[in-house]
N, C-alpha and C positions, 0 to 999 in steps of 0.2 A: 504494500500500500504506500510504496516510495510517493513524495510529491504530492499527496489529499491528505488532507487534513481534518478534523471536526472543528466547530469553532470552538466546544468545549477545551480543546489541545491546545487550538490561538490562543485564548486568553490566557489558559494554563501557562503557557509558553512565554507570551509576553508579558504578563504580570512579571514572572519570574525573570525575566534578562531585564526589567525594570528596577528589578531590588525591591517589588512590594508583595508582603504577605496578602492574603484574602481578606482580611480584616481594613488593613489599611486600603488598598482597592472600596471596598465597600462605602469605607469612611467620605472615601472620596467622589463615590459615586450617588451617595444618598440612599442606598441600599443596607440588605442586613447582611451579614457574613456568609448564612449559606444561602442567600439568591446568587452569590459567586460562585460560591461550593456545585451549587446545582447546575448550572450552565458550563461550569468548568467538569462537569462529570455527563455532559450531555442530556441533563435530565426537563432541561427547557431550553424557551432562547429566550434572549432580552426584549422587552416591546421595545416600541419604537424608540420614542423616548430615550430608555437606557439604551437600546442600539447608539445611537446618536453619542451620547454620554461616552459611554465606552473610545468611541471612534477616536474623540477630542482627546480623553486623558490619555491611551495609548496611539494616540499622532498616524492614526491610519484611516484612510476615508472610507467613509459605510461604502460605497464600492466592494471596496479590498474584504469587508465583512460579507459583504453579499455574495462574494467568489466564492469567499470558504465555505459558507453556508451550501453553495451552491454545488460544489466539488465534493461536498464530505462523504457522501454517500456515490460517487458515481461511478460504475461500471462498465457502461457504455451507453450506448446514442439511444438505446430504449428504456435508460430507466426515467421512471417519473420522480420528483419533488415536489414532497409536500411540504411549502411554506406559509408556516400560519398569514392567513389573513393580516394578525398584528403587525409583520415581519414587511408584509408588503407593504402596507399603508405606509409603513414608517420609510421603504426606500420611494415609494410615490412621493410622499411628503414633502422629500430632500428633492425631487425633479428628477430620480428614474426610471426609465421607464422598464415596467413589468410586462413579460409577454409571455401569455397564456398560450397552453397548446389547444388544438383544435378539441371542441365539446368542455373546455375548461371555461368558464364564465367568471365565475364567485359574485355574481352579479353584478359584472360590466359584460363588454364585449371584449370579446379574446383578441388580445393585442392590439387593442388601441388606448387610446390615453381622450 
């Protein structure tokens, strides 16, 4: 699994080459200890909001989070992603655009904005 990553790993990863414990991360974030703990063990993802949050204090643009998110699980050209609704709204938010595959809605139209 050279080269994909989870974001749970990214953060894990760059909190740590940051020098900051989960505690302090959280401090910083306005969050509790284990909403890190939990996303650093795959167990959610951040809304948007803390998406956002996150990006700032570790110097990396929701982009670069939405790759990982995007890449974590992928196998090849057939697999699907499922990203919560919250995850999207929050890169709509910032002005990316999100594109649905065919029969995918969530109540817009697939791939337009």
């Amino acid at each position: 699994m050279q080269g994909r990553k989870s974001l749970g790993y990214f953060i894990s990863a760059r909190r740590k080459r940051m020098g900051l414990t989960q505690a302090e991360l959280a401090h910083m974030m306005g969050v509790s200890k284990s909403a890190i703990a939990k996303w650093e063990t795959n167990g959610g993802l951040p809304d948007r909001d803390n998406l956002k949050r996150l990006s700032e204090i570790m110097n990396v643009s929701v982009d670069e989070l939405y790759r990982v998110i995007h890449n974590a699980d992928a196998k090849g050209p057939d697999i699907k992603f499922d990203i919560t609704p919250d995850v999207i709204a929050a890169l709509e938010s910032y002005g990316y655009r999100v594109i649905r595959t065919e029969g995918e809605t969530g109540g817009r139209e697939s791939g337009k904005r």
